[in-house]
Backbone as XML, in Angstrom:
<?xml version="1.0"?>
<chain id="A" units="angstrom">
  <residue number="1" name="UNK">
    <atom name="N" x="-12.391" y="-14.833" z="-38.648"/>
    <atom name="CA" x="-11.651" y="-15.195" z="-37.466"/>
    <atom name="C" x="-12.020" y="-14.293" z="-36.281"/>
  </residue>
  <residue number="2" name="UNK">
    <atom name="N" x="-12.270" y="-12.917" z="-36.083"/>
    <atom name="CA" x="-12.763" y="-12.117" z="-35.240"/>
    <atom name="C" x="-14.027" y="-12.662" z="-34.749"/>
  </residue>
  <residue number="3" name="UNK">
    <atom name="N" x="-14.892" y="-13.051" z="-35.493"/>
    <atom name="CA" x="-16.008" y="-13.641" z="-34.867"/>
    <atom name="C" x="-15.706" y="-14.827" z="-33.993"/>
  </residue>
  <residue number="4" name="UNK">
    <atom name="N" x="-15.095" y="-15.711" z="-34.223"/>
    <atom name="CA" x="-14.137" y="-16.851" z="-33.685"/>
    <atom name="C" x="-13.672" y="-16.679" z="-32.584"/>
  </residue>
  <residue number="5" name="UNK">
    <atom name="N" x="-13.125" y="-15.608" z="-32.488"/>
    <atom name="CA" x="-12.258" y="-14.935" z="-31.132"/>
    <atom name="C" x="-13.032" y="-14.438" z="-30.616"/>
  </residue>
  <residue number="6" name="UNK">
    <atom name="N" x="-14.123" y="-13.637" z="-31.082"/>
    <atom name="CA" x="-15.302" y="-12.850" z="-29.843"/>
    <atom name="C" x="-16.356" y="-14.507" z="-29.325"/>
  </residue>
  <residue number="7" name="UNK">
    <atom name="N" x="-16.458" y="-14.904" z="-29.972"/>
    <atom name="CA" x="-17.081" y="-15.876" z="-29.575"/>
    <atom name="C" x="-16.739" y="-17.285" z="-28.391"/>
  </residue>
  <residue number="8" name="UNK">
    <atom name="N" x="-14.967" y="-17.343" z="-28.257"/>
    <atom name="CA" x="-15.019" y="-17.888" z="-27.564"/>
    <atom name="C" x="-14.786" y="-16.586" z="-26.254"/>
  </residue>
  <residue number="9" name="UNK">
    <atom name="N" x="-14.292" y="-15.749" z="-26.220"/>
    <atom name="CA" x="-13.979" y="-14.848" z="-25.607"/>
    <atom name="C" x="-15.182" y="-14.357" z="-24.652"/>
  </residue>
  <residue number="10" name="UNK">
    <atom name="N" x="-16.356" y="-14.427" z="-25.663"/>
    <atom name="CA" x="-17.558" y="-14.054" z="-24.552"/>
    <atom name="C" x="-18.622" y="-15.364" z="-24.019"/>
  </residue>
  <residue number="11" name="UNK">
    <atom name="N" x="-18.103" y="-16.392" z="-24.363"/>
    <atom name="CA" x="-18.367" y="-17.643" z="-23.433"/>
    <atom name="C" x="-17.756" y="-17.424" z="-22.396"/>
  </residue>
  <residue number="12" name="UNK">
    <atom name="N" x="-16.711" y="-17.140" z="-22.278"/>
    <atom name="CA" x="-16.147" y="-17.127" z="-20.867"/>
    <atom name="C" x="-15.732" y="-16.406" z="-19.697"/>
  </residue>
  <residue number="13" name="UNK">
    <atom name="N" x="-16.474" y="-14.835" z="-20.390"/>
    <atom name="CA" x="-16.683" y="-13.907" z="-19.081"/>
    <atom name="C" x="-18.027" y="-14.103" z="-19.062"/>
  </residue>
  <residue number="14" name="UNK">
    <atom name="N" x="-18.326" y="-13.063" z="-17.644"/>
    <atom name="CA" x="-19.675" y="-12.531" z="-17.220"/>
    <atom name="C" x="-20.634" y="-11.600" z="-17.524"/>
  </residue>
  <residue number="15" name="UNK">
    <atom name="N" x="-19.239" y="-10.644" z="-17.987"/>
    <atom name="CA" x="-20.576" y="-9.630" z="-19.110"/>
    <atom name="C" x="-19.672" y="-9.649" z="-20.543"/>
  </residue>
  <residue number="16" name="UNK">
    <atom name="N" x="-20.274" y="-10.104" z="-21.252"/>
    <atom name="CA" x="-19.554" y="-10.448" z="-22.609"/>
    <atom name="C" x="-20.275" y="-9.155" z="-23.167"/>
  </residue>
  <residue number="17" name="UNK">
    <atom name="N" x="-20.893" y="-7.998" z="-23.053"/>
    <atom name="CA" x="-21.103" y="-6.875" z="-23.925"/>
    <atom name="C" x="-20.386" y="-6.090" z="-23.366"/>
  </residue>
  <residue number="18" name="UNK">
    <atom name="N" x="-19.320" y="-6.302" z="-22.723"/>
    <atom name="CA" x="-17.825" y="-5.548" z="-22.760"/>
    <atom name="C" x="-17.178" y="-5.716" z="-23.115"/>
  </residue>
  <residue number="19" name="UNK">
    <atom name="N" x="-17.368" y="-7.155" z="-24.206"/>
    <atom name="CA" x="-16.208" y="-7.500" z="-24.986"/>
    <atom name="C" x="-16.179" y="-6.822" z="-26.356"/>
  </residue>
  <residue number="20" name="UNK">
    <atom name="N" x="-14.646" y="-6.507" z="-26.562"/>
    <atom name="CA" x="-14.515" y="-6.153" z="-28.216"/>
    <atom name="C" x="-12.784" y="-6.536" z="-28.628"/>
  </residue>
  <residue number="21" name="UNK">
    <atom name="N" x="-13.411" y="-7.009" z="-29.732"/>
    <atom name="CA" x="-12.327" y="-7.692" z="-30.624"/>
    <atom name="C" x="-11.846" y="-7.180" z="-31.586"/>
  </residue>
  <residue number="22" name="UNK">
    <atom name="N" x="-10.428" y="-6.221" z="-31.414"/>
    <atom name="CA" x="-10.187" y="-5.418" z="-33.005"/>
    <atom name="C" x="-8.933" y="-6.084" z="-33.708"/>
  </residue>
  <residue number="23" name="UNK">
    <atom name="N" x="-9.467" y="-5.909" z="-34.783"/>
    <atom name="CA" x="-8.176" y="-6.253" z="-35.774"/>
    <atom name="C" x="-7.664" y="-5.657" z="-36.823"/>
  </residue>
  <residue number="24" name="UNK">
    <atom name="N" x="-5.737" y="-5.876" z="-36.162"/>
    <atom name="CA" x="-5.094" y="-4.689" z="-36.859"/>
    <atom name="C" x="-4.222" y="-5.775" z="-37.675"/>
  </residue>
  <residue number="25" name="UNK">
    <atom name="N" x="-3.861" y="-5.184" z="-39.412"/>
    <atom name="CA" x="-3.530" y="-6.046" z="-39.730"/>
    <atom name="C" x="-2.169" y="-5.023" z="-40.539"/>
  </residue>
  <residue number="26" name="UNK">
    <atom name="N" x="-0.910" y="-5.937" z="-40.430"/>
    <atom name="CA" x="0.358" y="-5.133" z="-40.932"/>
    <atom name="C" x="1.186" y="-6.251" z="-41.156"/>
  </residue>
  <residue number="27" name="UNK">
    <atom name="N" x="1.927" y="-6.514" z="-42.646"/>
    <atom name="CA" x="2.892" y="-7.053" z="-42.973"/>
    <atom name="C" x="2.479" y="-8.225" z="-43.015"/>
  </residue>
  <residue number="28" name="UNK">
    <atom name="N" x="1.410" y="-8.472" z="-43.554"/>
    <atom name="CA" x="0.363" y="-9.681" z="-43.616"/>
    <atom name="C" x="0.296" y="-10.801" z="-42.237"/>
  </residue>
  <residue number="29" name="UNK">
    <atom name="N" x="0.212" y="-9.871" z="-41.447"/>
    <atom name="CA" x="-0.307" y="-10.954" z="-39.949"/>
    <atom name="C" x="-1.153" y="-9.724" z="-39.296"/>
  </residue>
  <residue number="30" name="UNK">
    <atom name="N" x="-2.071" y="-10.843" z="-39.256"/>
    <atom name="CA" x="-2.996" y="-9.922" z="-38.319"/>
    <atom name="C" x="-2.780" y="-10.487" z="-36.712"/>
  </residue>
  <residue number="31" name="UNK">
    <atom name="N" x="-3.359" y="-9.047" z="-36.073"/>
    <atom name="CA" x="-3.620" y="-8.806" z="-34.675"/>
    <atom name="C" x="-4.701" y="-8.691" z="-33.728"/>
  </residue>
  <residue number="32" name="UNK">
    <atom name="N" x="-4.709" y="-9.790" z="-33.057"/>
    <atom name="CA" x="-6.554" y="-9.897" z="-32.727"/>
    <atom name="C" x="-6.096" y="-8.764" z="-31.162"/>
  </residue>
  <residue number="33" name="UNK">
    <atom name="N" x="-6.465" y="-8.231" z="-31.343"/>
    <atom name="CA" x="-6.883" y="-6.668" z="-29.667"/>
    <atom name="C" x="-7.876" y="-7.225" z="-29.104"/>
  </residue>
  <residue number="34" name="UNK">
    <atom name="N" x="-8.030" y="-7.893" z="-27.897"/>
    <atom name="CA" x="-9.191" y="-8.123" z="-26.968"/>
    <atom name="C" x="-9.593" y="-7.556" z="-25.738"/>
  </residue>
  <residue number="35" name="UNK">
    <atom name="N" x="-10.195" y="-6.741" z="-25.458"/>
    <atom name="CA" x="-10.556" y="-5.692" z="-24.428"/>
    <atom name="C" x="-11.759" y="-6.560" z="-23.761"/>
  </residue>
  <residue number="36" name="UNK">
    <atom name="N" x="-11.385" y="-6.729" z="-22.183"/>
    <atom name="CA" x="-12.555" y="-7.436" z="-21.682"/>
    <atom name="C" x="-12.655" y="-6.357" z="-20.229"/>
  </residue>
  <residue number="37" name="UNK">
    <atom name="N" x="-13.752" y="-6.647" z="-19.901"/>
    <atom name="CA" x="-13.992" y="-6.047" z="-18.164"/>
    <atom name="C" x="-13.061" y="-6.137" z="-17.495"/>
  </residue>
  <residue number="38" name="UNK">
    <atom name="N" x="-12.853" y="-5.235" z="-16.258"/>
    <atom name="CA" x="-11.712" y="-5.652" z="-15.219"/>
    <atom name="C" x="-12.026" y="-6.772" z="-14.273"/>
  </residue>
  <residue number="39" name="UNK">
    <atom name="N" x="-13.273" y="-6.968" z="-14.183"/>
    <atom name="CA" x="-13.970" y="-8.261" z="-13.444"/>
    <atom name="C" x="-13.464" y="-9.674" z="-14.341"/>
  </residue>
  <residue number="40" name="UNK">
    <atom name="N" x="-13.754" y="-9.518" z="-15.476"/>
    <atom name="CA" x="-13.443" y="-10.098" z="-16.214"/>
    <atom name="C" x="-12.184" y="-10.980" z="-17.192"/>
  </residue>
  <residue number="41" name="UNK">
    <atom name="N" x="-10.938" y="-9.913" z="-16.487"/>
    <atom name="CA" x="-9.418" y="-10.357" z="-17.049"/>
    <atom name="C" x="-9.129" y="-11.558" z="-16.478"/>
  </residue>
  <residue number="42" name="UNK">
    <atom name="N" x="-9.247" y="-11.956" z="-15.216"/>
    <atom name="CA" x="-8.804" y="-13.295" z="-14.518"/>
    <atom name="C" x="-9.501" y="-14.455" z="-15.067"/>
  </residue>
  <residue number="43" name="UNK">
    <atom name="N" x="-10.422" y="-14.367" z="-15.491"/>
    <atom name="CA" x="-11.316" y="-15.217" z="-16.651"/>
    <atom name="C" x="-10.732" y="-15.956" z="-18.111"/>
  </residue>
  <residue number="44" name="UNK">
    <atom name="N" x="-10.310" y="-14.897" z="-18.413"/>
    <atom name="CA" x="-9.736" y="-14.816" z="-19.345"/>
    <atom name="C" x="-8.094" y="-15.213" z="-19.799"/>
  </residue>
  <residue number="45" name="UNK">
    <atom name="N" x="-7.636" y="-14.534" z="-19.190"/>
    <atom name="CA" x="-6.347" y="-15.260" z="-18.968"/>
    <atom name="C" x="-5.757" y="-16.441" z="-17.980"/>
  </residue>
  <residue number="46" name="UNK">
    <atom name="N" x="-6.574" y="-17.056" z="-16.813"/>
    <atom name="CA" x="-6.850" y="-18.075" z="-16.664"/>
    <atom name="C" x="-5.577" y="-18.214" z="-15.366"/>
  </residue>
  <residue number="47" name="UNK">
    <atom name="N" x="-5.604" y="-19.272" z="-14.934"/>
    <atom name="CA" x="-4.462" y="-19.478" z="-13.837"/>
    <atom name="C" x="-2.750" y="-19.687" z="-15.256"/>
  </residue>
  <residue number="48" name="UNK">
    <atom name="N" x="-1.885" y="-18.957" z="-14.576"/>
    <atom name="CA" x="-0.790" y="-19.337" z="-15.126"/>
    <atom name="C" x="-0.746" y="-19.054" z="-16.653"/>
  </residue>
  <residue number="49" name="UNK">
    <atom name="N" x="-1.897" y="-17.552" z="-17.007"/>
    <atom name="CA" x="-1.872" y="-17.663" z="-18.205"/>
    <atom name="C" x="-2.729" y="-18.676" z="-19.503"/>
  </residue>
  <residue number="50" name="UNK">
    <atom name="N" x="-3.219" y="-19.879" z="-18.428"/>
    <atom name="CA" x="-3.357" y="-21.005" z="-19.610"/>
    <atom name="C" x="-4.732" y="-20.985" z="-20.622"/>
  </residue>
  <residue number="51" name="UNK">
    <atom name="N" x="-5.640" y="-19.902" z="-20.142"/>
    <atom name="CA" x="-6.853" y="-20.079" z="-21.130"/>
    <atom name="C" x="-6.559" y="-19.167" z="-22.179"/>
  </residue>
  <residue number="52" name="UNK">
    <atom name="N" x="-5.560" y="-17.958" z="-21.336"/>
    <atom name="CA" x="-5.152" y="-16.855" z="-23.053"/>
    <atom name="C" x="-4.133" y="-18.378" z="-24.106"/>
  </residue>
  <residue number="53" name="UNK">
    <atom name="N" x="-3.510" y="-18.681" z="-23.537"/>
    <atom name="CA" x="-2.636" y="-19.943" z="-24.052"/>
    <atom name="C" x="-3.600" y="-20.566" z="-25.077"/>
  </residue>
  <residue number="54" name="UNK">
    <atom name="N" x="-4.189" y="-21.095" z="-24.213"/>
    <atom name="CA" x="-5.042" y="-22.303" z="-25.238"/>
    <atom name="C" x="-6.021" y="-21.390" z="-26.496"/>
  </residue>
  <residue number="55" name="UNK">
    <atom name="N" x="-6.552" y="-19.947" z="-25.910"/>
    <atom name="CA" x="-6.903" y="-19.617" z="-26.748"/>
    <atom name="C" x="-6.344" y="-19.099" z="-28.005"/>
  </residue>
  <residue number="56" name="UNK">
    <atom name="N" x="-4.822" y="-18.562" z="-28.064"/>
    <atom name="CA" x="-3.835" y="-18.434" z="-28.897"/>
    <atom name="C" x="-3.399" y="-20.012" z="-29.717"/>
  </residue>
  <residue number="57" name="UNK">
    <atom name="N" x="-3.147" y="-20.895" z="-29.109"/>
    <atom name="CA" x="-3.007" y="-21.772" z="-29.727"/>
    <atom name="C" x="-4.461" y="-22.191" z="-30.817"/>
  </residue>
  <residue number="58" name="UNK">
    <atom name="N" x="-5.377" y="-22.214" z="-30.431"/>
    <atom name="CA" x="-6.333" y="-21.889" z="-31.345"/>
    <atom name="C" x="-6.604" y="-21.582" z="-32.580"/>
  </residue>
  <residue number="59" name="UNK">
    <atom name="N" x="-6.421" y="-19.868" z="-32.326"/>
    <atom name="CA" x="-6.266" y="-18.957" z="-33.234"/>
    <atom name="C" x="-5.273" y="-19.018" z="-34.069"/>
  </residue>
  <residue number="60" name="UNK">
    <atom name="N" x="-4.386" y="-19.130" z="-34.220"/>
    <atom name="CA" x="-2.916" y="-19.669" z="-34.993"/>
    <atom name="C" x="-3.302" y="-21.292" z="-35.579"/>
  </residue>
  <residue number="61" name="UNK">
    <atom name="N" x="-3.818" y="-22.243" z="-34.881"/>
    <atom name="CA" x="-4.287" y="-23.311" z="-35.601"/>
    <atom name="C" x="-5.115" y="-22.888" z="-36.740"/>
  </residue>
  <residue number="62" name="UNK">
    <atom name="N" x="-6.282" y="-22.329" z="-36.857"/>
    <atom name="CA" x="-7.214" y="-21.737" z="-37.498"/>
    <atom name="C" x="-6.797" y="-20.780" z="-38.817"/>
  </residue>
  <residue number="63" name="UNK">
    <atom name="N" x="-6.370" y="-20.323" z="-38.091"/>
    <atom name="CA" x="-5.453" y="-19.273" z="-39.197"/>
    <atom name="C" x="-4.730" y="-19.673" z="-40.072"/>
  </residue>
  <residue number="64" name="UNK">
    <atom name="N" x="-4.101" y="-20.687" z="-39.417"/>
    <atom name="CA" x="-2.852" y="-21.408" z="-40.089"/>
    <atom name="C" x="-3.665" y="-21.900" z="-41.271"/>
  </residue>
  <residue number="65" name="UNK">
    <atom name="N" x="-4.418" y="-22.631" z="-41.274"/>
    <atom name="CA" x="-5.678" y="-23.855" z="-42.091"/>
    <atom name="C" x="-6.470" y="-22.461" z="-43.140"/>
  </residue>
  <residue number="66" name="UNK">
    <atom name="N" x="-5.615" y="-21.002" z="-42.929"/>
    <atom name="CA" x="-6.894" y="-20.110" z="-44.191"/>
    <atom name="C" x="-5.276" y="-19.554" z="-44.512"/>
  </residue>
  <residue number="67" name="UNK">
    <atom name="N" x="-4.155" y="-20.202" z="-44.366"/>
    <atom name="CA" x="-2.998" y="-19.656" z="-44.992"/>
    <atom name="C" x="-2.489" y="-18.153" z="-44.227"/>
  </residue>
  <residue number="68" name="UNK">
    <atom name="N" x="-3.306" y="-18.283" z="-42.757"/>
    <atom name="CA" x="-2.708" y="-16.736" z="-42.594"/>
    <atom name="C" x="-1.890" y="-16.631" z="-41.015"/>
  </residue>
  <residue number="69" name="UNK">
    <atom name="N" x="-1.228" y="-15.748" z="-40.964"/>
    <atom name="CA" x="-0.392" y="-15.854" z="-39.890"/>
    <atom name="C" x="-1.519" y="-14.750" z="-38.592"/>
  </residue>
  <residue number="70" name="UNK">
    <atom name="N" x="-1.380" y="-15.105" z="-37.233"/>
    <atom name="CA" x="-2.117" y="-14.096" z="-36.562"/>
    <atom name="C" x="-1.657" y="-14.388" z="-35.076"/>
  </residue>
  <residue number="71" name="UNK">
    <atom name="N" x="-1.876" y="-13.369" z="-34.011"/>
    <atom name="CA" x="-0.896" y="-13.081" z="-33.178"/>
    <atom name="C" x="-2.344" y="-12.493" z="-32.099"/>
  </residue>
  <residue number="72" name="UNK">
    <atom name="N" x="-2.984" y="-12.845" z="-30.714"/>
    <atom name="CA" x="-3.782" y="-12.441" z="-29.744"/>
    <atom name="C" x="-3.075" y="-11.338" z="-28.830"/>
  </residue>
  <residue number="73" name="UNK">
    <atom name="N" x="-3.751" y="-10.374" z="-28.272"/>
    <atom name="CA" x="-2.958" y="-9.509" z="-27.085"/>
    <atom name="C" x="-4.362" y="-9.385" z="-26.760"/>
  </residue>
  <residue number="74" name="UNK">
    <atom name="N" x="-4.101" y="-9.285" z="-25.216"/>
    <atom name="CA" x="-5.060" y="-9.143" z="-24.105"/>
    <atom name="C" x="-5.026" y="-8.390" z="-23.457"/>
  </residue>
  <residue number="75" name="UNK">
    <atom name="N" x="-5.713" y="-6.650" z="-23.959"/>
    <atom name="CA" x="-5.223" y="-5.305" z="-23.631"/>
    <atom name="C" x="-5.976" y="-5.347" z="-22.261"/>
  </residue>
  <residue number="76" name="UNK">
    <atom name="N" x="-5.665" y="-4.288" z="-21.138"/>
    <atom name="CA" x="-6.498" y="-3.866" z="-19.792"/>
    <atom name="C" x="-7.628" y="-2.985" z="-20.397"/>
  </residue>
</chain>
C-alpha cells in the first residue's frame, strides 16, 4: 500500500523526489505520513481539501479489500 500512496502522490507534484511516505502502524491500523515540498502542498491537498479526500478515500477502499484498516495525514 505505501507504494500505492507514493505513487499516486508523486504523479501529482512537481518534484516527486521530495516525496516520502512513512508508515506507522499501532493497534492494527496503519498510518500512511506523507511529506511533500512546500511548493508542492497546494497540489496535493487540492482546492477545498478534495484531492487529499479522494486520495484517502482510496486508500481505505484498498485497504479495506486486504482486510486492513488505514488512516492518510499530510504532514508540512
Amino acid at each position: 500500500m505505501k507504494e500505492f500512496v507514493e505513487f499516486i502522490v508523486k504523479h501529482l507534484v512537481e518534484n516527486p523526489d521530495q516525496v516520502t511516505v512513512t508508515v506507522v502502524e499501532s493497534e492494527g491500523r496503519f498510518h500512511y505520513k506523507v511529506t511533500v515540498g512546500p511548493s508542492d502542498m497546494g497540489r496535493v491537498i487540492g482546492r477545498e481539501g478534495r484531492i487529499a479526500k479522494a486520495i484517502r478515500i482510496i486508500l481505505v477502499a484498498a485497504s479495506s479489500r486486504k482486510g486492513q484498516a488505514a488512516t492518510l495525514d499530510i504532514l508540512d
